[in-house]
C-alpha positions as CSV (number, residue, x, y, z in Angstrom):
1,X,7.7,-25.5,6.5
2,X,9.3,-22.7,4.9
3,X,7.3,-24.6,1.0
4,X,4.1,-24.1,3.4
5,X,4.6,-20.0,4.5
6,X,5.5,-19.1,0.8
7,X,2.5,-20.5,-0.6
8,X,0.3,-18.9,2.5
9,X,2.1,-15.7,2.1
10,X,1.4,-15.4,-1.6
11,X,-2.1,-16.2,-1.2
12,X,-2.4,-13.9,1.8
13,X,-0.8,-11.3,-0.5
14,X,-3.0,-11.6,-3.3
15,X,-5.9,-11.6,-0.6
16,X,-5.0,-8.5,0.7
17,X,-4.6,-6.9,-2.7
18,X,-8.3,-8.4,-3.5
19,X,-9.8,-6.9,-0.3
20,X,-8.2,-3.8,-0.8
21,X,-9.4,-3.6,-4.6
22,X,-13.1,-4.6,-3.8
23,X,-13.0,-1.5,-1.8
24,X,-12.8,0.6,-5.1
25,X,-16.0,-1.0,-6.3
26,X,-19.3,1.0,-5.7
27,X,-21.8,-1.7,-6.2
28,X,-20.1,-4.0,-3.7
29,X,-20.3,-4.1,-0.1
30,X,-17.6,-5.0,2.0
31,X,-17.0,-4.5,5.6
32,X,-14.5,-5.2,8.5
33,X,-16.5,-8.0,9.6
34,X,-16.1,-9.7,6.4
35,X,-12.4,-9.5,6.2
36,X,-11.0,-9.0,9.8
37,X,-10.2,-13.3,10.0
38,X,-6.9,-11.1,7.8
39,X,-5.6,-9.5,10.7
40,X,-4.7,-13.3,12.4
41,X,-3.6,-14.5,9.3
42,X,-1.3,-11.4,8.7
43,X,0.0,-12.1,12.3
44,X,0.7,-15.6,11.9
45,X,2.5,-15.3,8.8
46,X,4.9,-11.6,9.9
47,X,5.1,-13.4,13.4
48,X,6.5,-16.7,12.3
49,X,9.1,-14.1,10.6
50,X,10.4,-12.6,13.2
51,X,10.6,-15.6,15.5
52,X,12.5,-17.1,12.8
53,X,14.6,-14.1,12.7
54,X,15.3,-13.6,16.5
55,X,15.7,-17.8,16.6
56,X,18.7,-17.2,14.7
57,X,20.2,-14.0,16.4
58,X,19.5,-15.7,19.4
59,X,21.7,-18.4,18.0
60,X,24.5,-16.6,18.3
61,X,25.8,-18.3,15.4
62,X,28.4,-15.8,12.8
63,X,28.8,-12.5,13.5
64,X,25.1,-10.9,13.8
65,X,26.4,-7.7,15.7
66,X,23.6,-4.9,17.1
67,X,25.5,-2.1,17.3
68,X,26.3,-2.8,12.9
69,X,22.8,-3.4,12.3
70,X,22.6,-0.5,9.3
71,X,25.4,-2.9,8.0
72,X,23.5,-6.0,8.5
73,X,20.3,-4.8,6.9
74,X,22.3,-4.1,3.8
75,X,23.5,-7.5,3.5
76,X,19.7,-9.0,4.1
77,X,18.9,-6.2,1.5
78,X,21.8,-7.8,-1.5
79,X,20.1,-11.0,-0.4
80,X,16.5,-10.1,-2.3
81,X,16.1,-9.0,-5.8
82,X,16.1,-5.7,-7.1
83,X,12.3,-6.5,-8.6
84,X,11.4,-7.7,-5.0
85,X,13.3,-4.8,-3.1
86,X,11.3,-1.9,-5.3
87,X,7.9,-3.7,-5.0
88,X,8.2,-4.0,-1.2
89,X,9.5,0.0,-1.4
90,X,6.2,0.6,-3.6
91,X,3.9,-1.0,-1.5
92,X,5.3,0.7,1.7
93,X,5.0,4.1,0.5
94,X,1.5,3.2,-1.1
95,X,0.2,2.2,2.7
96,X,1.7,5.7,3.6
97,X,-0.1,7.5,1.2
98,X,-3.0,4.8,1.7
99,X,-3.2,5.6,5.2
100,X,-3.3,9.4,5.3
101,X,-6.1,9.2,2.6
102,X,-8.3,6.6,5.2
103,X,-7.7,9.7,7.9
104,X,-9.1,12.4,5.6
105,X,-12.1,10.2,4.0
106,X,-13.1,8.5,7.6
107,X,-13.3,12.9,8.3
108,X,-12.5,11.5,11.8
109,X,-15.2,8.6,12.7
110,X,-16.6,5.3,12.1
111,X,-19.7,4.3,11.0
112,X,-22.6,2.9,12.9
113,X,-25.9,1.6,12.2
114,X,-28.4,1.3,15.4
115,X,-32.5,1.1,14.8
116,X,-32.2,1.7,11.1
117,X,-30.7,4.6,10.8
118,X,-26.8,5.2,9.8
119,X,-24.1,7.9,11.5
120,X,-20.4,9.0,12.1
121,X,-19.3,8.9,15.1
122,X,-16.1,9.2,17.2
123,X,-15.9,7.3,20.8
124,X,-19.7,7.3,21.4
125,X,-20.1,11.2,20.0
126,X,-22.6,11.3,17.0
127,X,-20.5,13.3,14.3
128,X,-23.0,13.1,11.8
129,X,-26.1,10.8,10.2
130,X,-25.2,8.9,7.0
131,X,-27.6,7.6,4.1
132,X,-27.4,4.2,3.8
133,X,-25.1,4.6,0.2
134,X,-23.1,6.6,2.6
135,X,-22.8,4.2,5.3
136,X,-21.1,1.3,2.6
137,X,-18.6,3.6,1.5
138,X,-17.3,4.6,5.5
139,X,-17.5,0.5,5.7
140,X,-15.3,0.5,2.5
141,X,-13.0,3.0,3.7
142,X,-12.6,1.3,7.0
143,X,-11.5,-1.8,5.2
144,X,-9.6,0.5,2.7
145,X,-7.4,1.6,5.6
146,X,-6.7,-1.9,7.0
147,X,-5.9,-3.3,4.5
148,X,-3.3,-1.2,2.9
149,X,-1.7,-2.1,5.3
150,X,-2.6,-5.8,5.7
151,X,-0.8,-5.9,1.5
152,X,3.1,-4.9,3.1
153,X,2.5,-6.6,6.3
154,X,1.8,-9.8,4.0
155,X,4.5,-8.8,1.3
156,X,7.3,-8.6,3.5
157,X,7.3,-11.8,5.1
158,X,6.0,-14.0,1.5
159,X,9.7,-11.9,0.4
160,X,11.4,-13.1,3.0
161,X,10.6,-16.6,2.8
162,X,11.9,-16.9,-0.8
163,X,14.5,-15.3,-0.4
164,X,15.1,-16.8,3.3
165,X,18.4,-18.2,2.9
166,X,20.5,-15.3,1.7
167,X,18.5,-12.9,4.6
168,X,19.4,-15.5,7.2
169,X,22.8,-15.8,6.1
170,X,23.5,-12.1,6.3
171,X,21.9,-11.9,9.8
172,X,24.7,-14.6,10.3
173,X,27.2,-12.8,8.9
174,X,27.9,-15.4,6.4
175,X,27.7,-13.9,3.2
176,X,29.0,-16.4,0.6
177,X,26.3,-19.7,1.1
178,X,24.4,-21.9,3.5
179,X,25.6,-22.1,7.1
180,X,27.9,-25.0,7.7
């Protein structure tokens, strides 16, 4: 199983990045509708995570303590490679910066067609009309801001199932292998 959510969570991964770069591109259209099947398969894939995570705290197998958890995190963190530790850092502050861009470009709506004709608005109150070039982009930037985030929320569990051995292990609080 663990074979099968590496090779979904790389491809999930690379999806997201796709998405999220097609949104760059002026001469394609690309909307929520087209992409939102991501938002399940990001859920599956950062779900079956933490159920796998709590499975094993719930164990109650090694030494797993709440009140150490700063501890415990630093022993899941000596479990994944440096490489993988500072792309998962990059990617996090990048959905950050990502996401307080989406805020400033969306200028505080969503776009709407009805009848032909294109507009901003925010909770049923017409901010503005669009022109129909217009009305891509606010698509684009609506799927901009998803899926920024949809890349770590994909990244961090594809990490954690290749390196899902060591992190369980630390949660355990057995450090030097496998659990016996």
């Amino acid at each position: 199983m663990t074979e099968t959510l590496k090779i979904i969570g790389v491809c999930a991964t690379a999806a997201c990045l796709l998405i999220h770069l097609s949104t760059f591109l002026p001469n394609l259209d690309v909307s929520m509708r087209q992409v939102f099947y991501m938002h399940f398969v990001i859920i599956i894939l950062f779900g079956s995570m933490v159920l796998s995570t709590i499975k094993v705290i719930k164990s109650g197998k090694g030494s797993y303590d709440l009140q150490n958890r700063i501890g415990t995190f630093r022993s899941m963190l000596k479990a994944i490679p440096i490489p993988a530790q500072l792309m998962a850092g990059f990617f996090f502050v990048y959905a950050l910066i990502n996401f307080a861009v989406f805020i400033v470009l969306m200028e505080g709506g969503s776009p709407s067609a009805s009848d032909g004709l294109y507009y901003l608005h925010n909770h049923g109150q017409k901010i503005r009309d669009l022109t129909s070039a217009e009305y891509r982009r606010f698509l684009a930037y609506e799927v901009r801001g998803f899926s920024g985030h949809w890349i770590i929320f994909s990244l961090i569990p594809t990490i954690f199932y290749f390196y899902r051995e060591g992190i369980l292990n630390a949660i355990r609080g057995n450090k030097d292998g496998p659990e016996s």
